[in-house]
ROLUM-555720 format. One record per residue (C-alpha): residue in three letters; x, y, z. Coordinates in steps of 0.5 Angstrom, whole numbers, padded with zeros to 4 digits, always signed. Layout:
# ROLUM-555720
alaXYZ ...
//
This chain:
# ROLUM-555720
unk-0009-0004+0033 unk-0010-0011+0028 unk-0004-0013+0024 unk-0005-0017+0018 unk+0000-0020+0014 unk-0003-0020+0007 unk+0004-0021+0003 unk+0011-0022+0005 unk+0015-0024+0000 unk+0020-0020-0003 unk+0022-0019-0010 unk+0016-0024-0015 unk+0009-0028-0012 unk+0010-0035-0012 unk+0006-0040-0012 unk+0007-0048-0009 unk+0007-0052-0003 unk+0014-0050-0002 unk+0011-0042+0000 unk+0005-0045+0004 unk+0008-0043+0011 unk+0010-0035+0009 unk+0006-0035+0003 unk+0007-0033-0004 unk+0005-0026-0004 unk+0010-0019-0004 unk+0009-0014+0001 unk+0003-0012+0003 unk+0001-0011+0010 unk-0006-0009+0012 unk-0007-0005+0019 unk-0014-0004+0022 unk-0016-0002+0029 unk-0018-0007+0035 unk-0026-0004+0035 unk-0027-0009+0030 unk-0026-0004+0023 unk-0024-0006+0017 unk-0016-0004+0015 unk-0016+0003+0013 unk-0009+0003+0012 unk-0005-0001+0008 unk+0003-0002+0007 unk+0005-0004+0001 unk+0000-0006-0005 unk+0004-0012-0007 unk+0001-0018-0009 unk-0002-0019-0003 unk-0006-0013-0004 unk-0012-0018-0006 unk-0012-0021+0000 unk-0015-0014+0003 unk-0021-0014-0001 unk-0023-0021+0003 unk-0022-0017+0009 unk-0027-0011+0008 unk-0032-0017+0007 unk-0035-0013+0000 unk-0035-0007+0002 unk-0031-0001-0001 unk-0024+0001+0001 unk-0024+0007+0005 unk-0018+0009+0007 unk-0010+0011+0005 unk-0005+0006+0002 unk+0003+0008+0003 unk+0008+0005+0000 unk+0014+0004+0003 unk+0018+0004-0004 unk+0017+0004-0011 unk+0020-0003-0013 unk+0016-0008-0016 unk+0014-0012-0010 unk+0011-0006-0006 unk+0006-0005-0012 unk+0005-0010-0017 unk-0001-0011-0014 unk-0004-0004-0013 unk-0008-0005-0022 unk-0012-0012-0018 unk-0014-0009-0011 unk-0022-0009-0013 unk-0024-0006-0007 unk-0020+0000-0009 unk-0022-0001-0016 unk-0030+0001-0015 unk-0035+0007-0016 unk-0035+0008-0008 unk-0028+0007-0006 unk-0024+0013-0003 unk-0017+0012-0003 unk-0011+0017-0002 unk-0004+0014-0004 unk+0001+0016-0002 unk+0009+0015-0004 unk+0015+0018-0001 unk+0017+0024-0004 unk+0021+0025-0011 unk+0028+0028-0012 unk+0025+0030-0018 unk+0020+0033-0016 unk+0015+0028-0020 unk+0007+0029-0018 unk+0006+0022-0015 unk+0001+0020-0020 unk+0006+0021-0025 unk+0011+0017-0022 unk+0006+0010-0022 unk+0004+0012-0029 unk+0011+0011-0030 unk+0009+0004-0029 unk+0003+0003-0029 unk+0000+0006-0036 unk+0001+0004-0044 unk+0004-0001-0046 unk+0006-0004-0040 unk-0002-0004-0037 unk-0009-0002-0041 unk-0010+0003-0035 unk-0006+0009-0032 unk-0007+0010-0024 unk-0012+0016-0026 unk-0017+0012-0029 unk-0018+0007-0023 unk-0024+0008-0021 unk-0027+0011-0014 unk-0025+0017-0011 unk-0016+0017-0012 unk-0012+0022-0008 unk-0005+0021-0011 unk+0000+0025-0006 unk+0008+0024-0004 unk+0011+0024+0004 unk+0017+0025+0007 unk+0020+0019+0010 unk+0025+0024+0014 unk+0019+0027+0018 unk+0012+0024+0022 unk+0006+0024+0018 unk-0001+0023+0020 unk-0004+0016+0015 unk-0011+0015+0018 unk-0016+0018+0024 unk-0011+0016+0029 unk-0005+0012+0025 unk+0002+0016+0025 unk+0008+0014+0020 unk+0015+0016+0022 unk+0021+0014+0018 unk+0026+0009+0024 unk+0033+0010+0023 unk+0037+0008+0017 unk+0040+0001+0017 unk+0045-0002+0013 unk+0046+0000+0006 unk+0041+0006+0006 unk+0035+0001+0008 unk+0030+0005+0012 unk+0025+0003+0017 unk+0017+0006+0017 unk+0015+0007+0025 unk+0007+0006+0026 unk+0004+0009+0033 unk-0004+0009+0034 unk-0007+0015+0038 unk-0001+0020+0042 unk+0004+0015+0041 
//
């Protein structure tokens, strides 16, 4: 498995020589396996999200994209990604499930649509699948990429596990 730190700063993107050496770009983490294919996972689609198109070397994003949490800095980013944004990409989104039992895509729009942004979440281009996990159970995220929730630490922050194959 190649892991690809595409964004890890938390909160809002930041630029400067002060951010050299961690970056400036918010939650994004890209996951691909070792025989050389591009990431077909992605965590979080903050700012860093952007830098995954350089990753696919123009081609489109084909993959799934789950967001850990719904807080600006995991999606911030998701309205730029043009590797995602194109006629031939094929993304499933995935964001943990609603208490309220919101439809995914109606959550992001919350967000992401008029006024706040031109465009709703429906009107990216590509093919977009927009579904909801549990972060209480294992869910399968790619052809050999399994999501489970860790244990909870403190606060009620929780951790997401991430094993290839059988694991």
């Amino acid at each position: 498995m190649r892991v690809h730190f595409c964004g890890v700063r938390g909160s809002t993107p930041a630029t400067g020589a002060e951010f050299v050496r961690y970056g400036g770009n918010t939650s994004c983490v890209a996951v691909a396996h070792d025989n050389g294919a591009p990431p077909a996972l992605i965590l979080d689609a903050g700012t860093g999200i952007r830098r995954v198109t350089a990753l696919l070397a123009g081609q489109p994003f084909t993959g799934t994209i789950l967001l850990t949490l719904l807080h600006w800095d995991h999606v911030q980013g998701l309205p730029f990604f043009r590797a995602g944004d194109r006629d031939d990409a094929t993304v499933r989104l995935l964001l943990p499930d609603q208490q309220d039992g919101a439809s995914a895509e109606s959550v992001l729009g919350r967000a992401m649509s008029p006024p706040h942004f031109p465009i709703g979440p429906g009107q990216l281009r590509g093919r977009w699948e927009f579904g909801s996990w549990n972060r209480a159970s294992s869910r399968r995220a790619g052809s050999t990429s399994r999501l489970a929730r860790s244990r909870t630490r403190e606060a009620g922050r929780s951790g997401t596990g991430l094993a290839t194959g059988d694991q």
